[in-house]
C-alpha beads as a LAMMPS data file, in Angstrom:
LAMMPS data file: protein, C-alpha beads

272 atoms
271 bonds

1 atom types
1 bond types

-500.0 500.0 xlo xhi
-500.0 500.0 ylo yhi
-500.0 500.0 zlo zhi

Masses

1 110.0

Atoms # bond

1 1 1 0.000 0.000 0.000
2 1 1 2.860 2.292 0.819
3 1 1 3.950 2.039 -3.125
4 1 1 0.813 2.762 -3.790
5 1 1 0.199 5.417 -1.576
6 1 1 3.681 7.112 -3.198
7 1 1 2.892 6.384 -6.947
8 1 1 -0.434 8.408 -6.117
9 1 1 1.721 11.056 -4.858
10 1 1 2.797 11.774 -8.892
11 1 1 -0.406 13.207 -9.781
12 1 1 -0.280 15.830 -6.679
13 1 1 2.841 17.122 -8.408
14 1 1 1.686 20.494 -10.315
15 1 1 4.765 19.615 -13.157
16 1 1 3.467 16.692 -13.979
17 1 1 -0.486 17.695 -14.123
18 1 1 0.264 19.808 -16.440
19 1 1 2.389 18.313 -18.466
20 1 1 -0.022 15.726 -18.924
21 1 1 -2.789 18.175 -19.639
22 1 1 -0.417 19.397 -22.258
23 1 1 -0.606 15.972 -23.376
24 1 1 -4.330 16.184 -23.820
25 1 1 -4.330 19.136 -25.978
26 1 1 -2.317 18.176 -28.286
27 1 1 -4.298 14.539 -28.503
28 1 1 -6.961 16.656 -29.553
29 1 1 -5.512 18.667 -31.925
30 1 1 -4.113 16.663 -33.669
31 1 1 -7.373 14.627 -33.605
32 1 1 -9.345 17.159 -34.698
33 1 1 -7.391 18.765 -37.394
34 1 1 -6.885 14.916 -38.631
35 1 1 -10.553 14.329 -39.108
36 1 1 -10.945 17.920 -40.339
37 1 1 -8.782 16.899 -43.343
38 1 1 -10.071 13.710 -43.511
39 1 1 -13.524 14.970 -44.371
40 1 1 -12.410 17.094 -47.272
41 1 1 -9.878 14.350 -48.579
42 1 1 -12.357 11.299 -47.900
43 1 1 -15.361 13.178 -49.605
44 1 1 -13.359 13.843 -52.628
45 1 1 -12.519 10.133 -52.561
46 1 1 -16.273 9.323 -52.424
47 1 1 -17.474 11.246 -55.359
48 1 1 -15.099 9.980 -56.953
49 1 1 -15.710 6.367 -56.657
50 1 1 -19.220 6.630 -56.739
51 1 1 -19.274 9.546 -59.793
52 1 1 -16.320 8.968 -61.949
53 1 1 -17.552 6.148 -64.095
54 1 1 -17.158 7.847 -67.376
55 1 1 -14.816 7.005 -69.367
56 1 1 -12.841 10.233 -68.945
57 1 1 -12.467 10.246 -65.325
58 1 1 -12.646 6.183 -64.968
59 1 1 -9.138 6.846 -63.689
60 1 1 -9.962 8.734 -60.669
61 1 1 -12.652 6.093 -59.414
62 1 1 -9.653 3.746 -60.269
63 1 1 -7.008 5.830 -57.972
64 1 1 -10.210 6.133 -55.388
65 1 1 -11.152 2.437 -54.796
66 1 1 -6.881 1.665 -54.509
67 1 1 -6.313 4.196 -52.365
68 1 1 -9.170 3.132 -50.291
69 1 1 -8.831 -0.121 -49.888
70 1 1 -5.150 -0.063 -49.857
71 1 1 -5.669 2.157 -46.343
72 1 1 -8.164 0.469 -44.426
73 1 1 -6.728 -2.619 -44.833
74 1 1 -3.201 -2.135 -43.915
75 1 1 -2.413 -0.959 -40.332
76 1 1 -2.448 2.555 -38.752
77 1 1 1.351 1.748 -37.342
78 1 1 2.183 1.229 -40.648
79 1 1 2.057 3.961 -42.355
80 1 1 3.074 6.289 -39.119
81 1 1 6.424 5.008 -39.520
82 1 1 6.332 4.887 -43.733
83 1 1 5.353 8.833 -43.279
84 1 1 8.143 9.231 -40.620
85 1 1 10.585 8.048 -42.870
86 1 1 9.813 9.186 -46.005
87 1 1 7.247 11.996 -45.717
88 1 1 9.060 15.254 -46.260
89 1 1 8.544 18.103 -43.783
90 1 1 7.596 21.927 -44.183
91 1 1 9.975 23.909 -43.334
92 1 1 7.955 26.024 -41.385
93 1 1 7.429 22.857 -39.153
94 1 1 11.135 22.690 -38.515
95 1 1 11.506 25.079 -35.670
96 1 1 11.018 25.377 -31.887
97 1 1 7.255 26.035 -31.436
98 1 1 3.861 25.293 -29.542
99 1 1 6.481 24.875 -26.500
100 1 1 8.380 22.040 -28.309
101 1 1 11.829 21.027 -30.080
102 1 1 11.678 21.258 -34.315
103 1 1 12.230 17.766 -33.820
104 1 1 9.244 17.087 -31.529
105 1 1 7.346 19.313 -34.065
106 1 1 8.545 17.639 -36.887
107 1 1 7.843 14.032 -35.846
108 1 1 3.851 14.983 -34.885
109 1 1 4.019 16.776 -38.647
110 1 1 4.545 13.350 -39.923
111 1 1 2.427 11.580 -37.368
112 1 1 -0.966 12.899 -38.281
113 1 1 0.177 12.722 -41.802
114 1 1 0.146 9.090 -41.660
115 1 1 -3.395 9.614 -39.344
116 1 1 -4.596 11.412 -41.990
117 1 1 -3.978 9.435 -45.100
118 1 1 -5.872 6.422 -42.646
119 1 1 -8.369 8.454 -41.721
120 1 1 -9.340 9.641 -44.818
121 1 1 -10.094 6.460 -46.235
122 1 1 -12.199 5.559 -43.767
123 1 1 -13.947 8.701 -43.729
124 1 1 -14.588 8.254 -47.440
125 1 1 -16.299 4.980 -47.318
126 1 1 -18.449 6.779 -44.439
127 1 1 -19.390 9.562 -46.637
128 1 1 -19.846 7.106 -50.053
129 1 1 -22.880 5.572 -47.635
130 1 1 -24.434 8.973 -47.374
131 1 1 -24.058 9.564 -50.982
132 1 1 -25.586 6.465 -51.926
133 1 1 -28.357 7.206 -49.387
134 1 1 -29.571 10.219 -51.636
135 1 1 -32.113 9.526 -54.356
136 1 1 -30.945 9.447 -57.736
137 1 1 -34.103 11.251 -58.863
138 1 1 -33.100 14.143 -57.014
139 1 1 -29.794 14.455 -59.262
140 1 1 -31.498 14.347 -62.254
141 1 1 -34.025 17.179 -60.894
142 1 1 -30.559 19.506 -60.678
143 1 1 -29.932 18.830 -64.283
144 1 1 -33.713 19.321 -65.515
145 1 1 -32.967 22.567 -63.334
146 1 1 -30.005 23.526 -65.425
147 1 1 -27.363 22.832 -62.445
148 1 1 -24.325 21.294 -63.730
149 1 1 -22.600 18.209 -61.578
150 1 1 -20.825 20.233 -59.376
151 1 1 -23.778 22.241 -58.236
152 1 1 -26.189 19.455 -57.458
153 1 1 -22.728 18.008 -55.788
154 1 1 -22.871 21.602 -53.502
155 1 1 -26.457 22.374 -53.159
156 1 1 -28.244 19.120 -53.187
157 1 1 -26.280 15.904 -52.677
158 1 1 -23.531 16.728 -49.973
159 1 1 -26.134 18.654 -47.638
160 1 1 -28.455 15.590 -47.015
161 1 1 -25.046 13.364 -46.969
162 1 1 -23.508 15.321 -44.223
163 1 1 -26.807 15.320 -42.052
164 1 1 -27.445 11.805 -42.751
165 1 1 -23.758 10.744 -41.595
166 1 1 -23.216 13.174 -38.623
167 1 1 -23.499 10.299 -35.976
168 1 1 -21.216 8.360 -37.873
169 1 1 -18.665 10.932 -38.108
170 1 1 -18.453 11.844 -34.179
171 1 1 -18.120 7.882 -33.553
172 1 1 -15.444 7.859 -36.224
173 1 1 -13.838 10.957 -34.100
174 1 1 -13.723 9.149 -31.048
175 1 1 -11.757 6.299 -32.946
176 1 1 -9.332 8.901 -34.239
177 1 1 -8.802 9.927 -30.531
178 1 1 -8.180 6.398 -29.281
179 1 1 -5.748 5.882 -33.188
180 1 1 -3.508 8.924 -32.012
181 1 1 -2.280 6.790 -28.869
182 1 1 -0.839 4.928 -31.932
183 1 1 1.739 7.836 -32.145
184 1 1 3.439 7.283 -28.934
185 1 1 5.419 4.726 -30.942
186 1 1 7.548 6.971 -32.633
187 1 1 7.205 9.840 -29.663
188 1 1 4.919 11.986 -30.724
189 1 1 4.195 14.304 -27.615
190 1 1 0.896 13.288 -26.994
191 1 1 -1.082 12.088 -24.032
192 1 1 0.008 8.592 -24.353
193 1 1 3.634 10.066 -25.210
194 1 1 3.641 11.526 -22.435
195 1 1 2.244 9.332 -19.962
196 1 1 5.316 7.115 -21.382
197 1 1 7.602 9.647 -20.288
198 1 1 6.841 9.991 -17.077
199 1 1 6.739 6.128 -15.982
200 1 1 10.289 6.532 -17.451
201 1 1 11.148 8.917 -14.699
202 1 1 8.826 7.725 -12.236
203 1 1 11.673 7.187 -9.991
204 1 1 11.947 11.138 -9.570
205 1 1 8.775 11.789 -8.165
206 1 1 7.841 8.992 -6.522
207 1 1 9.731 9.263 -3.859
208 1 1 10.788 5.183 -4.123
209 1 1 13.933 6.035 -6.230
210 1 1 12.585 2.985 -8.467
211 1 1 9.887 2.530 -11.015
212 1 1 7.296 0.221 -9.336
213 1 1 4.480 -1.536 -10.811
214 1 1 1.960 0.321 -9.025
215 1 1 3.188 3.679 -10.998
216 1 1 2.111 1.946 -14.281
217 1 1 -1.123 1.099 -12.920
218 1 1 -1.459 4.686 -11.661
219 1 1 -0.174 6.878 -14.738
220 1 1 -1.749 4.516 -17.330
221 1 1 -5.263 4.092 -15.401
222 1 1 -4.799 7.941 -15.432
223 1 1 -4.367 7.877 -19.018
224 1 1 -6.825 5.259 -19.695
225 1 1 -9.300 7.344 -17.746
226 1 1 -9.019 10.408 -19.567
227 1 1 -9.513 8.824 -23.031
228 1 1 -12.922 7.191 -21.576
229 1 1 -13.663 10.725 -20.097
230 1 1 -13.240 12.750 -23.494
231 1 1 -14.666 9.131 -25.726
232 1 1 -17.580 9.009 -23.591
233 1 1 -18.751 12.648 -24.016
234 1 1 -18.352 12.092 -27.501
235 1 1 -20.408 9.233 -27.159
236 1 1 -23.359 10.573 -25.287
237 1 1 -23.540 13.401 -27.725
238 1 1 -23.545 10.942 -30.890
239 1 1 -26.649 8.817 -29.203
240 1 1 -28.103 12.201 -28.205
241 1 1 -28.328 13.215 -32.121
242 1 1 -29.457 10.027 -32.874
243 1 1 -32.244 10.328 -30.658
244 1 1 -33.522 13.745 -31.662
245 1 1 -33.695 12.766 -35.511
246 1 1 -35.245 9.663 -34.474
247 1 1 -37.620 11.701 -32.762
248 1 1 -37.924 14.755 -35.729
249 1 1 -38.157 11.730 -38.016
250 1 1 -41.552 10.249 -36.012
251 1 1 -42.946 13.573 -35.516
252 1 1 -42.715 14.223 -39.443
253 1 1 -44.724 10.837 -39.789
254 1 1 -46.603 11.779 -37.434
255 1 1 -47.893 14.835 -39.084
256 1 1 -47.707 13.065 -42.433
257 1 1 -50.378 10.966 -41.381
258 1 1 -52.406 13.181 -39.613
259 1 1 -52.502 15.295 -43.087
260 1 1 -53.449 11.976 -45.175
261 1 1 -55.694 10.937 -42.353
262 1 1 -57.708 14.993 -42.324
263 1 1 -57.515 14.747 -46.323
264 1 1 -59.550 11.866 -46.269
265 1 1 -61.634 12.864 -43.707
266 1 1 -62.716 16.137 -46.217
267 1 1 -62.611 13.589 -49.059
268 1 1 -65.339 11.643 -47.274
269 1 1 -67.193 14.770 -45.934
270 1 1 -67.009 15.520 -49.816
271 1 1 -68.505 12.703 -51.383
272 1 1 -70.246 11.964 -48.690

Bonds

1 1 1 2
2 1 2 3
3 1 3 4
4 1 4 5
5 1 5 6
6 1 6 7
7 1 7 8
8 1 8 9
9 1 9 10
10 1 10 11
11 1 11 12
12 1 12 13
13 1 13 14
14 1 14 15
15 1 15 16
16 1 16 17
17 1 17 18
18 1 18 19
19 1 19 20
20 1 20 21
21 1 21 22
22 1 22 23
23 1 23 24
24 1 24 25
25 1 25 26
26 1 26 27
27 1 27 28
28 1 28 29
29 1 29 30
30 1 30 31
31 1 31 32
32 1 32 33
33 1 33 34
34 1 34 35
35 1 35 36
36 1 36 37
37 1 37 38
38 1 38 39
39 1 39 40
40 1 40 41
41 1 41 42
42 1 42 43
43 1 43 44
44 1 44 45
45 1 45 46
46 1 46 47
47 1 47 48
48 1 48 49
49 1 49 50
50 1 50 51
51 1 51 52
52 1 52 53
53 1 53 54
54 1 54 55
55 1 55 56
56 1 56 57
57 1 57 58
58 1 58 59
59 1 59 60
60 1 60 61
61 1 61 62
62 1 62 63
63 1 63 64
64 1 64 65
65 1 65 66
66 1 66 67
67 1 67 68
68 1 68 69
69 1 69 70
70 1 70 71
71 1 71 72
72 1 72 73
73 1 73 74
74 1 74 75
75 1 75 76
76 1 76 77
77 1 77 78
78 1 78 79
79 1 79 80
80 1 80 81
81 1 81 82
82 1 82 83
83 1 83 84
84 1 84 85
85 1 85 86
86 1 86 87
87 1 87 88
88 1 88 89
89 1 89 90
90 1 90 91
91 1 91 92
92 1 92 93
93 1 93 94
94 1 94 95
95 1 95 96
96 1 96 97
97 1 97 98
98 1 98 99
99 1 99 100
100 1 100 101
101 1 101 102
102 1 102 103
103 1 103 104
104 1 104 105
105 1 105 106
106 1 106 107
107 1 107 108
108 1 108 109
109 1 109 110
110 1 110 111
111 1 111 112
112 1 112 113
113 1 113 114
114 1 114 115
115 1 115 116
116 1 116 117
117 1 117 118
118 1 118 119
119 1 119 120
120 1 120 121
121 1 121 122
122 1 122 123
123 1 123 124
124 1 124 125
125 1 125 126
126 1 126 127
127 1 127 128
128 1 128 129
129 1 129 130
130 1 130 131
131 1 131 132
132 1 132 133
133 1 133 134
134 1 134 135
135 1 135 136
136 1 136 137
137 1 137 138
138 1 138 139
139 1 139 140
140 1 140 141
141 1 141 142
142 1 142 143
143 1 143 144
144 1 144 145
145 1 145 146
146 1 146 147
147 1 147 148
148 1 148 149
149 1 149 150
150 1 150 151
151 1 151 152
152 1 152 153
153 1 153 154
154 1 154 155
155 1 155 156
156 1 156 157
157 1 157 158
158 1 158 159
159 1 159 160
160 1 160 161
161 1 161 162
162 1 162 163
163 1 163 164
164 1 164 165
165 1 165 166
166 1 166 167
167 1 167 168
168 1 168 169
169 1 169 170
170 1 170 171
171 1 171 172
172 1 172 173
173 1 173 174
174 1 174 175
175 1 175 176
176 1 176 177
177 1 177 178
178 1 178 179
179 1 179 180
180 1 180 181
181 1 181 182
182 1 182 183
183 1 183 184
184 1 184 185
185 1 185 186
186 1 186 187
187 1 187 188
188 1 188 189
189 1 189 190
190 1 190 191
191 1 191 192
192 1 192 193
193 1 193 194
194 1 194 195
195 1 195 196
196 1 196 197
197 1 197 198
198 1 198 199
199 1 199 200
200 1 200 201
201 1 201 202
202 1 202 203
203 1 203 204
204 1 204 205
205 1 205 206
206 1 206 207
207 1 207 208
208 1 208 209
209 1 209 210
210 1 210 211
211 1 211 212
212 1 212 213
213 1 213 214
214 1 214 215
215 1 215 216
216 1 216 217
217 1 217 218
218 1 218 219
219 1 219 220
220 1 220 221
221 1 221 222
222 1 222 223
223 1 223 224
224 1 224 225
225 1 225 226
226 1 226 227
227 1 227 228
228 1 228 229
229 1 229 230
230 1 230 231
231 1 231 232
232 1 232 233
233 1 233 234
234 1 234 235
235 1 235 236
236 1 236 237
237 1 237 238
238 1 238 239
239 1 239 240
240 1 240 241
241 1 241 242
242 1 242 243
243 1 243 244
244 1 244 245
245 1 245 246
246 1 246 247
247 1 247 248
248 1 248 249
249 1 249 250
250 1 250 251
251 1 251 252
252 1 252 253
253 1 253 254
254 1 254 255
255 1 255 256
256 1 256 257
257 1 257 258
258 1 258 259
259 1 259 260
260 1 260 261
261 1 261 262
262 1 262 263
263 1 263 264
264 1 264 265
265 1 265 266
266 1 266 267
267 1 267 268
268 1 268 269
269 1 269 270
270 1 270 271
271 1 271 272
């Protein structure tokens, strides 16, 4: 208990609370502004698998349905290390910044590169079910209304996609959250990074002057519970949305039927 009671100790220390909070942060930033990209790159992917069938652009759907399934069915680790190897960096990524090394900067550059190209593909067979979800009919009423491909694309098609495949999305979010922890493998400065770096100098704090099983239980459990914490809010709010277009869903039927059901009432009042 007295191990315990000293690997508990860490998380009084102020340093370390916020240098795991710093952890958090960038977690979700670079979860966010993966997904972010994700959504533009995947729903270019989509259109074009499900739209380029023309002889002309047969080559894109081509490039689409490679690049697609070449991605989600290798793994994540994979290509983080294929990107940190060969995936050239910005120079405006190799400085000291954000309160870390151009190294540090650098490596999380590459990083959500790699979680981005995953992503992405992911993301794309996410949005090609919300494309397929809208009724042809309605692009062949943008062309009897003069719009040209890319307009019904704009205005028609990608509006009902995105509402139809907004609980989708946030779950796919919370799985890019949990995918980042995938970084610590090449040490990203991330929450899981981070968490790694303590235990390595859990010695320090701890009072013990020796890493002890109880600090792994302690500053993982931490970890583990602040990735359920941020997941399950995420979570809530995706079965949240699904339960108010459930219910705007029923109270459209609803009133649908009342409508058919008062028509026919003045139908019958009519004839009668």
């Amino acid at each position: 208990m007295s191990t315990l009671g000293n690997s508990l100790s860490m998380l009084a220390n102020p340093a370390i609370i916020q240098f795991i909070l710093y952890g958090v942060l960038f977690t979700l930033i670079i979860s966010i502004v993966s997904v972010l990209f994700s959504i533009v790159l995947g729903t270019i992917l989509a259109l074009m698998r499900n739209y380029c069938g023309k002889k002309k652009a047969f080559p894109l759907k081509i490039f689409s349905v490679m690049y697609i399934e070449l991605f989600r069915n290798t793994p994540l680790l994979f290509w983080i290390f294929i990107c940190v190897v060969f995936c050239p960096c910005p120079k405006f990524m190799d400085q000291a910044m954000f309160g870390l090394s151009s190294v540090n900067n650098k490596l999380m550059y590459k990083a959500a590169v790699a979680l981005i190209l995953y992503t992405s593909a992911v993301i794309a067979e996410i949005v090609r079910g919300g494309l397929n979800s809208v009724a042809t009919g309605q692009i062949e009423a943008g062309h009897s209304q003069g719009f040209n491909m890319v307009q019904i694309m704009w205005y028609i098609v990608l509006p009902q996609t995105f509402k139809a495949i907004i609980p989708t999305l946030l779950s796919q979010v919370i799985t890019t959250i949990k995918d980042s922890s995938f970084l610590a493998n090449v040490a990203v400065i991330e929450l899981m990074a981070r968490t790694k770096q303590i235990l390595s100098a859990a010695n320090r704090y701890n009072g013990l002057n020796a890493i002890n099983v109880s600090d792994v239980f302690v500053l993982f459990g931490m970890a583990a519970a602040i990735y359920f914490v941020i997941n399950f809010t995420i979570s809530m709010t995706v079965r949240n949305l699904q339960k108010n277009t459930r219910n705007s869903n029923g109270k459209i039927c609803d009133n649908n039927i009342k409508t058919i059901r008062s028509n026919g009432k003045n139908d019958c009042a009519e004839y009668g």
